[in-house]
N, C-alpha and C positions, 0 to 999 in steps of 0.2 A: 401476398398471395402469389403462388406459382400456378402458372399456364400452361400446359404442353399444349403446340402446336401438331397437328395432327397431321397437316399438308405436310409442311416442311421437317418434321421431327425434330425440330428444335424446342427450345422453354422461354419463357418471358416472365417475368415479376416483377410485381409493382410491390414498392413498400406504402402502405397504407397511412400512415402518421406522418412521412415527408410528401407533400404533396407534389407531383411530377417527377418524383423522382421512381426511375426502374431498369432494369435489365434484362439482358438475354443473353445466350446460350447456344451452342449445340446439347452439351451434357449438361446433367446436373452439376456437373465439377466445376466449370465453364462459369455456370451459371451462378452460384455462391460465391465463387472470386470477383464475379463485374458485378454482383450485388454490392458486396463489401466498400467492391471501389466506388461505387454510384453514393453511397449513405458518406462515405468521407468525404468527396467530394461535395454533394451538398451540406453537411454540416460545416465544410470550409468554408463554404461561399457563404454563409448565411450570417458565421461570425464574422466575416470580410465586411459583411454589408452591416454590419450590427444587427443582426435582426434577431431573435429567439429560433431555439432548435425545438421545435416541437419534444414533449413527454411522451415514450413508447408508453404504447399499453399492450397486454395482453391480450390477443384473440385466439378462440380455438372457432373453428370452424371444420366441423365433419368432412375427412374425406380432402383438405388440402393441407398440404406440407407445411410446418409451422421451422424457423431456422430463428434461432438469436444469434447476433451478433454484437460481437462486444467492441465499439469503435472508444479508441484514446484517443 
């Protein structure tokens, strides 16, 4: 889910299926780049620890920006 901040005019996003894990932004540009890095970075730790990567699932939710990203 993406957040625009209204104070600051920045964005925040949380990915919903990796738990804690999320980013921010000034742009949306900004913002999809430190998402990207945030889902690599915990899928790394997670296999570091042995632990399972959670299954994405699809959400559509009215009205919030939906991004796939494809991590190797």
């Amino acid at each position: 889910m993406v957040h625009e901040d209204h104070e600051s005019g920045g964005y925040w996003a949380e990915v919903v299926d990796l738990p804690g894990c999320f980013a921010s932004g000034d742009t949306l540009d900004e913002l999809e780049r430190d998402v990207r890095d945030a889902i690599e970075t915990y899928i790394a730790a997670q296999e570091k620890l042995g632990k399972p990567v959670p299954k994405g699932r699809k959400i559509d939710v009215p009205g919030v920006r939906r991004w796939e990203i494809a991590v190797a």
